[in-house]
ZAGUGU-997335 format. One line per 5 residues: number of its first residue (from 1); their letters; for each residue x, y, z of N, C-alpha, C. Coordinates in steps of 0.001 Angstrom, whole numbers. Example, Ala and Ser with C-alpha at 12.3 -4.5 7.8 and 13.67 -1.06 7.14 Angstrom:
! ZAGUGU-997335
1 = as = 13190,-5690,7800,12300,-4500,7800,13200,-3300,7800; 12850,-2250,7080,13670,-1060,7140,12900,30,7870 .
***
This chain:
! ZAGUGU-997335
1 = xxxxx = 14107,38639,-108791,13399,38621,-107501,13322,37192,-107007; 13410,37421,-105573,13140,35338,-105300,13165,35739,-103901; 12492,34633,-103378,11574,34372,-101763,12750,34987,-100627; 14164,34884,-100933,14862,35391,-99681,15014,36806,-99778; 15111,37704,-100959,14918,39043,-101183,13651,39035,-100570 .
6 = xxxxx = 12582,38754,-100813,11207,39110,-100305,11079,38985,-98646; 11711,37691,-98301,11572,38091,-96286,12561,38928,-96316; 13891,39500,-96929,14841,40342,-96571,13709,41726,-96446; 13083,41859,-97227,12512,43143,-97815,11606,43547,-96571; 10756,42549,-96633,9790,42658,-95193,10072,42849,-94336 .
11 = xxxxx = 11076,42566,-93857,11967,42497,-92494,12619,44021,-92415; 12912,44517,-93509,13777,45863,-93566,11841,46837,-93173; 11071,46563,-94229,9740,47212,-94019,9376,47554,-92541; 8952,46280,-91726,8460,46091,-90584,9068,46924,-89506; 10905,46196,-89345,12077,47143,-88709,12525,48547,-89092 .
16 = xxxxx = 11774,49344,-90305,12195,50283,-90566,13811,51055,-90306; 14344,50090,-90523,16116,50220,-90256,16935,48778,-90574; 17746,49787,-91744,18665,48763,-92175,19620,47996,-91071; 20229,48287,-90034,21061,47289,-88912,20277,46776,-88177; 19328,47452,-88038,17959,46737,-86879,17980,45048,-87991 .
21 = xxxxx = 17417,45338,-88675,16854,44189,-90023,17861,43439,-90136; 19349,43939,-90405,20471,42752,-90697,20665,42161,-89566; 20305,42744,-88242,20994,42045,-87075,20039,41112,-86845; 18589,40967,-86956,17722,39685,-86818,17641,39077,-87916; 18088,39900,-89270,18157,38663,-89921,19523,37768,-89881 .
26 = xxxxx = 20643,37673,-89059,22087,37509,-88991,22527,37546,-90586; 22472,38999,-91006,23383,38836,-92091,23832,40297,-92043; 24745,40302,-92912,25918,41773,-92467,25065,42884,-92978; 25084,43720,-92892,24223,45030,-93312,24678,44894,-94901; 25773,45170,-95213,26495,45352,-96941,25586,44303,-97667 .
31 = xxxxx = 25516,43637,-97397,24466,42644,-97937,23450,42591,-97977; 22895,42699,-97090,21244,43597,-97070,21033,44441,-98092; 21796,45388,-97739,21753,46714,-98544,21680,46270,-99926; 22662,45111,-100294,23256,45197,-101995,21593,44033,-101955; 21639,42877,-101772,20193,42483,-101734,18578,43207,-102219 .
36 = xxxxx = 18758,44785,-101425,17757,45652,-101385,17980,45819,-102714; 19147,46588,-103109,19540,47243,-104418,19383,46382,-105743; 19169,45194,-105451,19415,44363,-106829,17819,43988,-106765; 16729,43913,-105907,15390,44055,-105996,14514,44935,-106184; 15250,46317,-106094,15257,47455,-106577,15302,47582,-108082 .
41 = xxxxx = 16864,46575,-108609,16976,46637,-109717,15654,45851,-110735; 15622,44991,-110122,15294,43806,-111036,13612,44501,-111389; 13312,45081,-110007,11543,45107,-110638,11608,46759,-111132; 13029,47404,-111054,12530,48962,-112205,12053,50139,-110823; 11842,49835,-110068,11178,50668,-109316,12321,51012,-107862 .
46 = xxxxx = 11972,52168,-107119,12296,52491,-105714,11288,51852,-105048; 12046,50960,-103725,11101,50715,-102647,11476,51246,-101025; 12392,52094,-101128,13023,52128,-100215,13434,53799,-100011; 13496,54210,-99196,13504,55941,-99146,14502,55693,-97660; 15834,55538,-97822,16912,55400,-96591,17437,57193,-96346 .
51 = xxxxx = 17453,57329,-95142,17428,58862,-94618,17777,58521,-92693; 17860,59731,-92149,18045,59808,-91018,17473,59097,-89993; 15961,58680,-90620,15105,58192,-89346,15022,56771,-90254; 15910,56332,-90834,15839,55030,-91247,15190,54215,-92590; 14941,53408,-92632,14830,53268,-94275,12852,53029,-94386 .
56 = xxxxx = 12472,53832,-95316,10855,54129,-95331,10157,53428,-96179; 9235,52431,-96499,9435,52346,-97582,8108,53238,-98718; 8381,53625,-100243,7582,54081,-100959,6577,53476,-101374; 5360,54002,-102216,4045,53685,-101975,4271,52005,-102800; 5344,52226,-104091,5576,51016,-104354,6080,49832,-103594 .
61 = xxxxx = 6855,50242,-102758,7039,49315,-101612,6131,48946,-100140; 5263,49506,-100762,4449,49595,-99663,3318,48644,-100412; 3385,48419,-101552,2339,47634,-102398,3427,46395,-102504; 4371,46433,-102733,5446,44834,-102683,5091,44282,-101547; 5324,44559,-100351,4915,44444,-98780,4124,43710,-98871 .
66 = xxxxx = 2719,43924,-99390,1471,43176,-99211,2006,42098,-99938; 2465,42577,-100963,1881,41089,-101411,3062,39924,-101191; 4144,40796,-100670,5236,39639,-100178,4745,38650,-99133; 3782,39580,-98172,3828,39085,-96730,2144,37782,-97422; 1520,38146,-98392,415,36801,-98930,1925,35948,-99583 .
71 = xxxxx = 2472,35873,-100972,3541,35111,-101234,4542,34239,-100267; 5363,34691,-99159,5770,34241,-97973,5110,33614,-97224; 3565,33474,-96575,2803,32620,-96558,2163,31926,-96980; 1959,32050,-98169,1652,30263,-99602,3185,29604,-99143; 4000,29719,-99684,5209,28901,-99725,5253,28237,-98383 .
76 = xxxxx = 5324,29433,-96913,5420,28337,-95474,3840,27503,-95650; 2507,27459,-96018,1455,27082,-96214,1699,25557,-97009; 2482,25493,-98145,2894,24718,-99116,3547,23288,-98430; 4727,24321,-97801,6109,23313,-97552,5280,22146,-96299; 4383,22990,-95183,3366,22434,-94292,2421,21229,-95309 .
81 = xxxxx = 1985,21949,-96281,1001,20856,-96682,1879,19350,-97584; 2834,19782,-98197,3693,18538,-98493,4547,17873,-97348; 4689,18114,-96307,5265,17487,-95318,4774,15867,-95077; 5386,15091,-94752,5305,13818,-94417,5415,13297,-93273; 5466,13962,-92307,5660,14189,-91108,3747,14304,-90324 .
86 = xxxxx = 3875,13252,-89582,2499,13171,-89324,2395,13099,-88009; 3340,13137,-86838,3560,12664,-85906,3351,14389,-84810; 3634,15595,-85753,3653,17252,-85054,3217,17547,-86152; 2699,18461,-85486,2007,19995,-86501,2284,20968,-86274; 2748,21287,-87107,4023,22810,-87367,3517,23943,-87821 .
91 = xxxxx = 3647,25184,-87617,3592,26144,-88701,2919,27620,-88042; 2660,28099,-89098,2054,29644,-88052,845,29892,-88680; -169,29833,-88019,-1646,30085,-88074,-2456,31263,-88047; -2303,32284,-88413,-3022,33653,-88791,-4843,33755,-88855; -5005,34534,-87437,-6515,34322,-87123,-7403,35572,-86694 .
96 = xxxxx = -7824,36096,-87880,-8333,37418,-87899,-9575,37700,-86935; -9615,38324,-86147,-10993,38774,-85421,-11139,39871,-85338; -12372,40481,-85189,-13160,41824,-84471,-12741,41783,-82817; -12461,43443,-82708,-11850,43421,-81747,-12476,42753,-80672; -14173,43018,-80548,-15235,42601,-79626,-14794,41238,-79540 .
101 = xxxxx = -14331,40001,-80074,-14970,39077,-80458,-13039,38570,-79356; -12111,39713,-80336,-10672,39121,-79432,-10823,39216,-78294; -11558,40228,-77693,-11581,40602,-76544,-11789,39319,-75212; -12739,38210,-76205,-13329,37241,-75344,-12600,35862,-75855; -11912,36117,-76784,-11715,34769,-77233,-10276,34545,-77405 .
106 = xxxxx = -8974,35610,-77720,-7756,35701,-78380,-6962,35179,-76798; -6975,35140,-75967,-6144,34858,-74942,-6533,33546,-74313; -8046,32718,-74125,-8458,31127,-74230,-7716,30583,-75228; -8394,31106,-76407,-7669,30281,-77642,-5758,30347,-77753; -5350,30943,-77341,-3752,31589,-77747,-3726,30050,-76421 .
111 = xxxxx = -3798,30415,-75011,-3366,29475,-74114,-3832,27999,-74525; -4788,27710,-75245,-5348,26411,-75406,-4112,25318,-76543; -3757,26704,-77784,-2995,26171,-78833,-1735,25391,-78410; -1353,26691,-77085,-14,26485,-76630,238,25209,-76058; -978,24452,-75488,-795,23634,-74359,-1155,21997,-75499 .
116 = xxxxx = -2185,22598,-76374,-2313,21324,-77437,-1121,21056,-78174; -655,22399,-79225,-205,22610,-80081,1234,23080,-80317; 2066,22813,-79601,3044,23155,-79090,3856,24034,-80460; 3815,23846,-81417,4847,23650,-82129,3849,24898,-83288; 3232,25105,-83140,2199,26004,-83581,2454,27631,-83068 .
121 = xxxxx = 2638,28503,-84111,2766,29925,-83252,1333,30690,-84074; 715,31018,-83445,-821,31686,-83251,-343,33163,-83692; -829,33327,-84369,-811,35082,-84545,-2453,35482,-85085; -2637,36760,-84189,-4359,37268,-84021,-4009,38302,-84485; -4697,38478,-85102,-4929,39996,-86253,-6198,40562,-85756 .
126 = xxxxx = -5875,41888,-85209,-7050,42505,-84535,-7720,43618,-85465; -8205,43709,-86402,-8390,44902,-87141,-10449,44512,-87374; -10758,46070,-87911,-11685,46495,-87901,-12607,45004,-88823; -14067,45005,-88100,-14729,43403,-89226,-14346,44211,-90589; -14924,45205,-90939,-15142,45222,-92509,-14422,45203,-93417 .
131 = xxxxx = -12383,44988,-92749,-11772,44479,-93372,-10906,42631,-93455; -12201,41833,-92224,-11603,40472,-91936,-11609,39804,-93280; -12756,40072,-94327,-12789,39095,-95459,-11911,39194,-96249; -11545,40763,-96272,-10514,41337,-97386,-9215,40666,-97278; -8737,40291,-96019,-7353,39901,-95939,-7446,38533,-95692 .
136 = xxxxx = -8333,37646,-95878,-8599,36071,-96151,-8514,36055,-97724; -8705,36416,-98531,-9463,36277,-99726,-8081,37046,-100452; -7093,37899,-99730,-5508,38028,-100297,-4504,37330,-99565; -5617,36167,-99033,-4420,34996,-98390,-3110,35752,-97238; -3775,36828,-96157,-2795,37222,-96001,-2938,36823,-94455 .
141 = xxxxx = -4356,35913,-93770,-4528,35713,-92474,-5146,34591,-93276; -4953,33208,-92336,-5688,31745,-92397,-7457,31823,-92590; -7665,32219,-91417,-9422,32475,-91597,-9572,33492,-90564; -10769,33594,-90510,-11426,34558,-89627,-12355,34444,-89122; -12780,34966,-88164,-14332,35159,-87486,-15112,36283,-87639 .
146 = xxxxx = -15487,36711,-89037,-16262,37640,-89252,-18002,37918,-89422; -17994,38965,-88419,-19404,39397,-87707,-20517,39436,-89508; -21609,38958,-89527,-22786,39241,-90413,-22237,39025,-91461; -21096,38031,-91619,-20417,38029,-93461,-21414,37785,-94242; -21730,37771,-95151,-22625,36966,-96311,-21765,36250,-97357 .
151 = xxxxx = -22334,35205,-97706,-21484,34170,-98555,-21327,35012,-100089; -19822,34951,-100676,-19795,35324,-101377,-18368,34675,-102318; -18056,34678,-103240,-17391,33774,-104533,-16244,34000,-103724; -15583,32736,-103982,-13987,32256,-103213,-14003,32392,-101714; -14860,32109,-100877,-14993,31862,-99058,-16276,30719,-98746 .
156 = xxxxx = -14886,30383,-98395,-15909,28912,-97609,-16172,29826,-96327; -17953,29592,-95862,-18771,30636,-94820,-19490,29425,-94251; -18939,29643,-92603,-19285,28795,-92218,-19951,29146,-90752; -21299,29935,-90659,-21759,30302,-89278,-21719,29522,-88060; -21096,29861,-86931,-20771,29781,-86084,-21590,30141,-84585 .
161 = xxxxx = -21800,30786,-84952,-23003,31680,-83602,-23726,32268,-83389; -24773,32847,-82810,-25294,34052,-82878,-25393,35200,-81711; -25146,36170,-81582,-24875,36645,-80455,-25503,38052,-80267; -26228,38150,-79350,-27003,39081,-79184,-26298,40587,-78554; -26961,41599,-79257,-26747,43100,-78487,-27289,43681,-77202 .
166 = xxxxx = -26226,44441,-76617,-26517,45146,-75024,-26200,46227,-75937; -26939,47175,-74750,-26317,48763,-74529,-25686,48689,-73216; -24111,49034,-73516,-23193,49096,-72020,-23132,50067,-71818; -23523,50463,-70679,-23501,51922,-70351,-22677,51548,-68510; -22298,53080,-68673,-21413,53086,-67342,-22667,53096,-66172 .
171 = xxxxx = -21990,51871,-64906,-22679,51675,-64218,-23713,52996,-62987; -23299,53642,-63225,-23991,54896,-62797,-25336,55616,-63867; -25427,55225,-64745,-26531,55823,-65548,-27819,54948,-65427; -29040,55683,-65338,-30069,54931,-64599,-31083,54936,-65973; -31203,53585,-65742,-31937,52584,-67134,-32859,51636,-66610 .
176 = xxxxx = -34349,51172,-67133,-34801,50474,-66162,-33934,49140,-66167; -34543,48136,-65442,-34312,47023,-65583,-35037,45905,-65765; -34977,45928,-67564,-35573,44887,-68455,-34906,45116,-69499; -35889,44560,-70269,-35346,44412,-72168,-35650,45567,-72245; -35147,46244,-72890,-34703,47915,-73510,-35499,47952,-75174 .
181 = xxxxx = -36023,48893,-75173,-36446,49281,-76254,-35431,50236,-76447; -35469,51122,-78400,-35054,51653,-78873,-35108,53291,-78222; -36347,53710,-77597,-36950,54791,-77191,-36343,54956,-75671; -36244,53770,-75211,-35817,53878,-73491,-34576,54611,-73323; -33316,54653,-74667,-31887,55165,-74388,-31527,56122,-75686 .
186 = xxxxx = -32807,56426,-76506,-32438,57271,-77644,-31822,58536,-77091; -32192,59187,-76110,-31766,60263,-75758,-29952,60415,-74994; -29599,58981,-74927,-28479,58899,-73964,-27486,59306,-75351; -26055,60106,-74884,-25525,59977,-76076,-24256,58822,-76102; -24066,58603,-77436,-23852,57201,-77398,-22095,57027,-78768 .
191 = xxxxx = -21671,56179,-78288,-20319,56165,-79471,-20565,54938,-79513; -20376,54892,-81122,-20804,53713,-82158,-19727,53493,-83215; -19941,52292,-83666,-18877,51414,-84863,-19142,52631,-85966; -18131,52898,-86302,-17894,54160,-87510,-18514,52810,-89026; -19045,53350,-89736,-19147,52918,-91300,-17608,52689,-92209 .
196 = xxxxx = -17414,51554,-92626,-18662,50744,-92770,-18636,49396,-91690; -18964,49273,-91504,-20105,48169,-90489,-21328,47504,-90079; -21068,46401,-90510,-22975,45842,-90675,-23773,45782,-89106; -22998,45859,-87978,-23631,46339,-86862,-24452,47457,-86562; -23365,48673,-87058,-23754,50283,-87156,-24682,49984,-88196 .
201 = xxxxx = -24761,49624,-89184,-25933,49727,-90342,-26993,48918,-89646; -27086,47882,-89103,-28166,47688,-88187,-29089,48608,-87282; -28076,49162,-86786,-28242,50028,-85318,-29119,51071,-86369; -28569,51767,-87474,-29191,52655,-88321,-30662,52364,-88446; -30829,51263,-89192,-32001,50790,-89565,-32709,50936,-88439 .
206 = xxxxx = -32702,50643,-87299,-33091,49934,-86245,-33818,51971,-85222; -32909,52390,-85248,-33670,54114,-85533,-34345,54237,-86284; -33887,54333,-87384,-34982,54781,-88443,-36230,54171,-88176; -36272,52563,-88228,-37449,51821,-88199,-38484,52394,-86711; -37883,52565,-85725,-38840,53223,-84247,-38876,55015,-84434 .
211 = xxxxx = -38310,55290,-85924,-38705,56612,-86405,-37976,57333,-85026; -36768,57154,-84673,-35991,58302,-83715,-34896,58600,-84270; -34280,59593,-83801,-32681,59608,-83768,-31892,59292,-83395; -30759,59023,-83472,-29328,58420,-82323,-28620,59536,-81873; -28478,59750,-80787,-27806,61245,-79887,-26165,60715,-80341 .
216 = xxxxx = -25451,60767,-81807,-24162,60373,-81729,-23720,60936,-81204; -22718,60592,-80094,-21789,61363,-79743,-20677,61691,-80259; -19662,60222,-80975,-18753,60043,-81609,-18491,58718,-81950; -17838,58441,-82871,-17488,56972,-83631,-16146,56395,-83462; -15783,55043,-83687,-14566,54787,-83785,-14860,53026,-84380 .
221 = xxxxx = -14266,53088,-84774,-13494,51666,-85930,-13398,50580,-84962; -12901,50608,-84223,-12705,49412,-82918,-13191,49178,-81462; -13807,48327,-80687,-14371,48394,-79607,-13226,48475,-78644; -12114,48584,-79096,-10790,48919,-78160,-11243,50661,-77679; -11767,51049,-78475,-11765,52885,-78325,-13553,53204,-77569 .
226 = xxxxx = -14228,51974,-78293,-15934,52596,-77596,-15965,51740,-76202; -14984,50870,-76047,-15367,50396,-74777,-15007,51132,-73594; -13728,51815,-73751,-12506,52694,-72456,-14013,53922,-72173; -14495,54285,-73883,-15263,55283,-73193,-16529,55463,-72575; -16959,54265,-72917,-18382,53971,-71879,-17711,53929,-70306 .
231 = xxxxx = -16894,53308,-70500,-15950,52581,-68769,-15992,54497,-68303; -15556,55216,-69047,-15141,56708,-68446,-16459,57168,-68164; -17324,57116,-68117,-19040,57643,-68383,-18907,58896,-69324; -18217,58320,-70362,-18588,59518,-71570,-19910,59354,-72247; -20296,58338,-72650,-21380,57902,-73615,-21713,56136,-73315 .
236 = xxxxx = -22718,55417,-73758,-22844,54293,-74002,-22723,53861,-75151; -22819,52444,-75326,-22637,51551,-76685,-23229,50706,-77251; -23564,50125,-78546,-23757,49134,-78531,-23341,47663,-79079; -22789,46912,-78535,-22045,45926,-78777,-22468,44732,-78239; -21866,43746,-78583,-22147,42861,-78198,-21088,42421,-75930 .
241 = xxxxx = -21616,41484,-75415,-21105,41610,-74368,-19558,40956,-74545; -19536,40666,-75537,-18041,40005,-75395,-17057,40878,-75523; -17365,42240,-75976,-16331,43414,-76049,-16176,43926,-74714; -17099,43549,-73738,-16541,44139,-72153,-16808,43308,-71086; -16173,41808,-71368,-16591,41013,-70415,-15946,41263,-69003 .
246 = xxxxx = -14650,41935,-69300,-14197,42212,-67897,-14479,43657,-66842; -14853,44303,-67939,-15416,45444,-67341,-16928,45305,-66608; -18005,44003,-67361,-19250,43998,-66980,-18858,43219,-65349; -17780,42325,-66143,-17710,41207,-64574,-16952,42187,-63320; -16514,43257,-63746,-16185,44262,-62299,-17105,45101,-62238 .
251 = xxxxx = -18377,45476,-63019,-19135,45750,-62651,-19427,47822,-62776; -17873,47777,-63946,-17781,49488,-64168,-18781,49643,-65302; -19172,48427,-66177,-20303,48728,-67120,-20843,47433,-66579; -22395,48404,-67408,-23456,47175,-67063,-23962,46796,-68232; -24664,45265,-68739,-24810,45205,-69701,-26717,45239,-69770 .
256 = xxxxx = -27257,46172,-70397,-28298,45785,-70525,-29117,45282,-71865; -29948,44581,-71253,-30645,43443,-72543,-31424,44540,-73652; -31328,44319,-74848,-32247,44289,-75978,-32813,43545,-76348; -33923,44266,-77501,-34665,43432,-78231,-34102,42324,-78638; -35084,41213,-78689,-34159,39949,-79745,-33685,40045,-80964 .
261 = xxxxx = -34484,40587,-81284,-34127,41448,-82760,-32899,42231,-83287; -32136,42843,-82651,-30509,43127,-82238,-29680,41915,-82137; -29208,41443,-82699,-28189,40689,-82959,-27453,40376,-84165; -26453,39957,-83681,-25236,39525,-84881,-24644,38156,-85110; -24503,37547,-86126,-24285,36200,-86673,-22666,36440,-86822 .
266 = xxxxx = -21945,34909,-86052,-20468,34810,-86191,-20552,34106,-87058; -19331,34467,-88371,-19131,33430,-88780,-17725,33105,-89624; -17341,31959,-89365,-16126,31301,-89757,-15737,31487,-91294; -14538,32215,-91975,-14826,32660,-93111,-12759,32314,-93761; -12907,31293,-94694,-11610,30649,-94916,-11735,30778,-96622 .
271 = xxxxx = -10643,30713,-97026,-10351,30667,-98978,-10948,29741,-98927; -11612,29569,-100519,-11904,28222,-101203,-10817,27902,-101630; -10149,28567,-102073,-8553,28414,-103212,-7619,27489,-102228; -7191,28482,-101151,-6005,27319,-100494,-6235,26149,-99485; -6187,25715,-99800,-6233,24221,-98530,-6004,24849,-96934 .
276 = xxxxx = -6416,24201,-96410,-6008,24619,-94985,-4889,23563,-94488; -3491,24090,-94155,-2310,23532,-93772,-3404,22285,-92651; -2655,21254,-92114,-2801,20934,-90910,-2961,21164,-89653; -2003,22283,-89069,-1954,23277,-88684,-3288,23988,-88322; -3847,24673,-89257,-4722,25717,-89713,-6037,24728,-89753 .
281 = xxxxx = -6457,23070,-89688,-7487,22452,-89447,-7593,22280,-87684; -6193,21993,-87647,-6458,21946,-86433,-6616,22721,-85127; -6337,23785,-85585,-6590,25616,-84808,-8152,25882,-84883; -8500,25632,-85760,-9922,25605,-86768,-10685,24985,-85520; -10517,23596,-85231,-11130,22600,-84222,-11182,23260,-82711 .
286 = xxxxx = -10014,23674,-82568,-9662,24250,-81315,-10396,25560,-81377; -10577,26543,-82024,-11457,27857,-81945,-12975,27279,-81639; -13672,26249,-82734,-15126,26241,-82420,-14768,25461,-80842; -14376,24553,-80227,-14339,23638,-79443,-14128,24728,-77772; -12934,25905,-78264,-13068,26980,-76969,-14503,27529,-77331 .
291 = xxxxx = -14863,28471,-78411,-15759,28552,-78550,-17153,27688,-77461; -17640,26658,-78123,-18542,26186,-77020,-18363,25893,-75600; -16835,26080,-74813,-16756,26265,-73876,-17140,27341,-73247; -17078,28440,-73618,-16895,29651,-73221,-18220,30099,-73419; -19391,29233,-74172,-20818,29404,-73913,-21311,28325,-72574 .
296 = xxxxx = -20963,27935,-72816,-21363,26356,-72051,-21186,26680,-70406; -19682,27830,-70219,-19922,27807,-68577,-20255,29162,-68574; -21234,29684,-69560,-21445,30970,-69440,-20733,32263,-69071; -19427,31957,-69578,-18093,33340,-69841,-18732,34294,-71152; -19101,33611,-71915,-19409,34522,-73674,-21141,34668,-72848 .
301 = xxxxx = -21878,35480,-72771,-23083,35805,-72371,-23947,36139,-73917; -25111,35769,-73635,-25780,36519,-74911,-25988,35436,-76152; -24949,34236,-75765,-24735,33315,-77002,-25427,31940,-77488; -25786,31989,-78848,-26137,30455,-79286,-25627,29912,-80400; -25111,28718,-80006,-24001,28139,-81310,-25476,27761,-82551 .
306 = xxxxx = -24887,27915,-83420,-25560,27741,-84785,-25017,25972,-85384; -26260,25405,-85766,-26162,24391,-86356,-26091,24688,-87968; -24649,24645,-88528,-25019,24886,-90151,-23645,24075,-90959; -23943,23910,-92066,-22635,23606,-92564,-22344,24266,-93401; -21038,24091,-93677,-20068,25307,-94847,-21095,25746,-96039 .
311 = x = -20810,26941,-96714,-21622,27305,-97701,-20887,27956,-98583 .
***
């Protein structure tokens, strides 16, 4: 086995087709193929299930995958940190967020890198919080911005913000206008962050504690899915405002205030183990630095930067 079988492999994974894969990787298919076959050989196992709709890969290859795509980034991570070259900063920067959080921040930050960082390619990993730590900590994204982390062995935790909860509800549903208690919208029905999630486990507590119920309507994993459906007047939500800043600023949801007591802590969450490339310090700078912009002319609503250091 060795590092060019492993991007060959990934590349066949991702493209799910052997000519698709040889033609971006410019190498002849026969070679690919015999490549596949001798990594096949070497580790004992099938990774590869080639058929009509193209090459699949098996659960074992589906476990090589992972850990090719952490391995393939130590080595580009490596070659970055021994460089001698001080003059550009090179490399590809992997930056995990909650969808709420991309929603307000992945397209500032992406344009900011481009215009600093030229030589830098940004890749945002949009997946659910309760798996941002998991894929820092298998080295498989640089850092992250994960919602209520708690410090825990091998992550440097470094809070970042604090950001308070609305209930967005579609602008047609009649709510007073003030700070909202728990009782004012118990009856509305409502789609919420599916478990596990330290928001939804908030929101839980946070019933229980005013002794009501939550009218669920339905759940979903990402504020990509609870935001479209507040916008439809199916149900309301509760999130923070950065998951519908463009919907509040046209005015199809409205955001209304909660208790102070509703809120969620950002925070910056990187390996202890690997160094941070150059690269990856300096993306780092550029996230908190948009970051306080985007409080400062009041685009991020709801927000207060946190004074803390790494933990």
């Amino acid at each position: 086995m060795n590092l060019r079988q492993l991007k060959y492999f990934v590349r066949v994974v991702e493209m799910r087709n052997m000519t698709r894969a040889a033609a971006s990787l410019h190498v002849a298919q026969p070679a690919l193929s015999q490549q596949m076959a001798l990594l096949e050989q070497s580790l004992g196992v099938s990774l590869l299930v080639r058929g009509v709709k193209g090459a699949q890969p098996t659960a074992e290859g589906l476990l090589l995958y992972r850990h090719a795509q952490t391995i393939l980034r130590q080595v580009d991570s490596t070659r970055s940190l021994l460089s001698k070259t001080t003059d550009q900063v090179t490399g590809t920067v992997s930056i995990g967020l909650a969808s709420s959080t991309a929603r307000m921040l992945a397209l500032p930050l992406m344009r900011r890198a481009k215009a600093e960082l030229p030589s830098v390619v940004l890749e945002i990993v949009d997946v659910p919080s309760a798996d941002l730590t998991k894929l820092v900590l298998q080295g498989r994204i640089d850092f992250s911005l994960s919602p209520d982390q708690q410090p825990i062995q091998g992550l440097l935790h470094t809070p970042l913000l604090r950001e308070s909860l609305f209930l967005l509800a579609h602008a047609s549903v009649p709510l007073p206008h003030r700070t909202l208690a728990i009782a004012d919208f118990a009856a509305l029905p409502l789609v919420l962050p599916s478990l596990p999630n330290t928001l939804r486990a908030r929101l839980d507590h946070a019933f229980l504690t005013a002794g009501l119920t939550c009218n669920l309507f339905a759940e979903a994993s990402t504020s990509a899915i609870l935001v479209p459906a507040v916008r439809s007047g199916m149900a309301a939500t509760i999130l923070p405002s950065s998951a519908a800043q463009p919907e509040i600023a046209e005015g199809s949801i409205v955001a209304h205030a909660l208790d102070e007591t509703l809120s969620r802590e950002l925070v910056l969450c990187a390996s202890e183990s690997l160094p941070p490339t150059p690269a990856v310090s300096r993306v780092i700078d550029l996230c908190k630095d948009e970051i306080k912009r985007l409080i400062d002319d009041q685009t991020w609503q709801g927000c207060a930067l946190l004074r803390q250091s790494p933990r």
